[in-house]
Structure formats: C-alpha cells, structure tokens
C-alpha positions as CSV (number, residue, x, y, z in Angstrom):
1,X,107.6,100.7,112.9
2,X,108.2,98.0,115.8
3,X,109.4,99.4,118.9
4,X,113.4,98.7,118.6
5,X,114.1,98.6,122.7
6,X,113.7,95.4,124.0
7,X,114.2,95.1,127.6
8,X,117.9,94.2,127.2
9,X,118.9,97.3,125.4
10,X,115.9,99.6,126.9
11,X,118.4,101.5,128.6
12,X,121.3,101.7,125.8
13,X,118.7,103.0,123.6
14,X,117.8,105.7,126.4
15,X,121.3,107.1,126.9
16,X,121.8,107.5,123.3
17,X,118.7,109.5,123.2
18,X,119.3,111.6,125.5
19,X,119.8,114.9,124.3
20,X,119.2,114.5,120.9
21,X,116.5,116.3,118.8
22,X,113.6,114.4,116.2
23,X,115.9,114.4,113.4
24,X,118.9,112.9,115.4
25,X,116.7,110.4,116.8
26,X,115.4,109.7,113.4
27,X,119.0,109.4,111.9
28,X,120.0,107.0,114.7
29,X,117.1,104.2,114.8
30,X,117.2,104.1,110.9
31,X,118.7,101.0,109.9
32,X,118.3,99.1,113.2
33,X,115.7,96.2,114.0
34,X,114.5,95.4,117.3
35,X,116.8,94.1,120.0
36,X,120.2,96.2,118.1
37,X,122.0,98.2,120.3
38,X,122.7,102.4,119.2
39,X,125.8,101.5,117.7
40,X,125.4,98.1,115.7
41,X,125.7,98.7,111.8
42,X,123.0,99.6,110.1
43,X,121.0,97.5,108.0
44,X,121.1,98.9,104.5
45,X,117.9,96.3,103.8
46,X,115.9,97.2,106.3
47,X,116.4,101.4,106.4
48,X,113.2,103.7,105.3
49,X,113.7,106.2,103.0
50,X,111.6,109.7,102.9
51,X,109.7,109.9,99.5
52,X,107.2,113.0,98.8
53,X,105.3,114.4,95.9
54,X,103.3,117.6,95.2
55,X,100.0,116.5,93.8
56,X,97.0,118.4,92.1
57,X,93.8,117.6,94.0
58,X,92.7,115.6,90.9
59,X,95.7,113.5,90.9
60,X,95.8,113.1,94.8
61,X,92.3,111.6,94.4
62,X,93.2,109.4,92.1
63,X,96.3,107.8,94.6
64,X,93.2,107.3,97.0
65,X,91.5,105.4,95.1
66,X,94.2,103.3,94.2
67,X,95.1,102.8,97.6
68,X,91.2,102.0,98.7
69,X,91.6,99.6,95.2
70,X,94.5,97.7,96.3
71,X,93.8,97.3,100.1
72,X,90.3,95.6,99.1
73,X,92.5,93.7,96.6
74,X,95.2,92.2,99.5
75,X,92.1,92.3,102.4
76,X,94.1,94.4,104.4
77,X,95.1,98.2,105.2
78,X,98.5,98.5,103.1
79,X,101.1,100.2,104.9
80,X,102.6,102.9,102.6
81,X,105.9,100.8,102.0
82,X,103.1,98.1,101.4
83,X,101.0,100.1,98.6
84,X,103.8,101.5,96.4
85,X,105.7,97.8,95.9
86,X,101.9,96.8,94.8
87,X,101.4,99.8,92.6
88,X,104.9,99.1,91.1
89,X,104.4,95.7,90.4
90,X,100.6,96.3,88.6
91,X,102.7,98.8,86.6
92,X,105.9,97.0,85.9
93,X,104.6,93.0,86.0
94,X,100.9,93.9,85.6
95,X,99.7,91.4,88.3
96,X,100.8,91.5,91.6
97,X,103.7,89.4,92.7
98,X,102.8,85.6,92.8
99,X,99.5,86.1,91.5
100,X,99.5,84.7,87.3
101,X,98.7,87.6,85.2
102,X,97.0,84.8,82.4
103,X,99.9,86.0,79.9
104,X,103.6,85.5,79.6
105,X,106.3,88.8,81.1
106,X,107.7,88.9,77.5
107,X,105.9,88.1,74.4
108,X,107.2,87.7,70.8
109,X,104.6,88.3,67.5
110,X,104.9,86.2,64.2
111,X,104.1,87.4,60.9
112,X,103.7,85.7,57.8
113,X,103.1,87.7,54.3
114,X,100.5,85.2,52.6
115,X,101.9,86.7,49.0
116,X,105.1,86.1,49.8
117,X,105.5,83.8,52.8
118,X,108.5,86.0,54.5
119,X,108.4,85.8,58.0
120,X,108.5,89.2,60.1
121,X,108.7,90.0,63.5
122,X,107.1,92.4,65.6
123,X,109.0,94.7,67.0
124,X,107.3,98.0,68.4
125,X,106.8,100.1,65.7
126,X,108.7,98.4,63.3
127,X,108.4,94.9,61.5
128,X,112.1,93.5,60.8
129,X,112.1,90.1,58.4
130,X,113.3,87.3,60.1
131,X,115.6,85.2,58.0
C-alpha cells in the first residue's frame, strides 16, 4: 500500500496516530488514498478487505502453483488483490480479462432429429424441442 502522508498532511496524519494501537491505525487509513487528510470519507472503492482460509498442505500447494502459474502468465509478481481477480476471472470468464478466450461467454447447441427433423435445444441435462 502507497504511503498515504504526503508532505501536506504528514503531520495531520501524525496527530491522529498518536495514541492509537495497530488495529486503530488499520481502521483509520482504510479507505483513504494518498494526500486525504484523517477525517475525509472513506472511499468504499478503494478499501481492503481481510480474506483468510484454512488449507490442507495439499491444497495450499496447489494455490502456489497457481500463483507461480499466473505471475509467469502476467510477467510480473501478482500482488494478492492482483492474483485472486485473475484466478476469478480464469474461473468465471475462462481467459483473463481482455485476453480472447477463442469461444463465445454464452453458447447455445442445435439439434436436429434426422428421423424426424424436430429441432431441440441443449439445455444442461435436458433437451427441450424448440418449436
């Protein structure tokens, strides 16, 4: 995270320190962007949220080597906020965003009975005629 005291508000930011344990001081730079003061409104768009997960060694390996995969992938060490918006768009848009996956988001089968010539679409596990 960029440092959020510029030299303007250096000493603002110092005051409202003061006194304050890690959690406080957590709780009041979330939401703020360098050169805020303390008490400007936070920026819902730009405040971090805490995620964690218990993993089994097996499973914790295999977010390694996803991450390892997908910073060789973007040329670059992901930062975590980074790494899950890429594994979440492999998963949800299977291509990263902006790169052409080769096949449309949505795709729609066509069947046609060659006895009968009815039409049928595909629709998960089920097949209903289209008229």
């Amino acid at each position: 995270m960029p440092d959020l005291a510029t030299p303007d508000t250096e000493h603002l930011w110092l005051e409202a320190a003061t006194g304050k344990h890690q959690r406080e001081l957590e709780e009041l730079v979330a939401g703020h962007a360098p050169g805020d003061h303390p008490d400007d409104p936070v920026d819902p768009e730009i405040r971090t949220h805490v995620v964690r997960y218990e993993l089994l060694p097996a499973t914790f390996a295999l977010v390694r080597q996803a991450k390892l995969a997908l910073d060789e992938e973007h040329g670059r060490h992901l930062d975590d906020d980074a790494f899950i918006a890429a594994l979440c768009n492999a998963v949800l848009e299977g291509a990263a965003p902006g790169e052409p996956s080769g096949r449309a988001k949505f795709q729609i089968a066509t069947i046609v009975c060659e006895r009968c010539s009815q039409n049928y679409r595909e629709q998960g596990r089920s097949t209903p005629p289209i008229s």
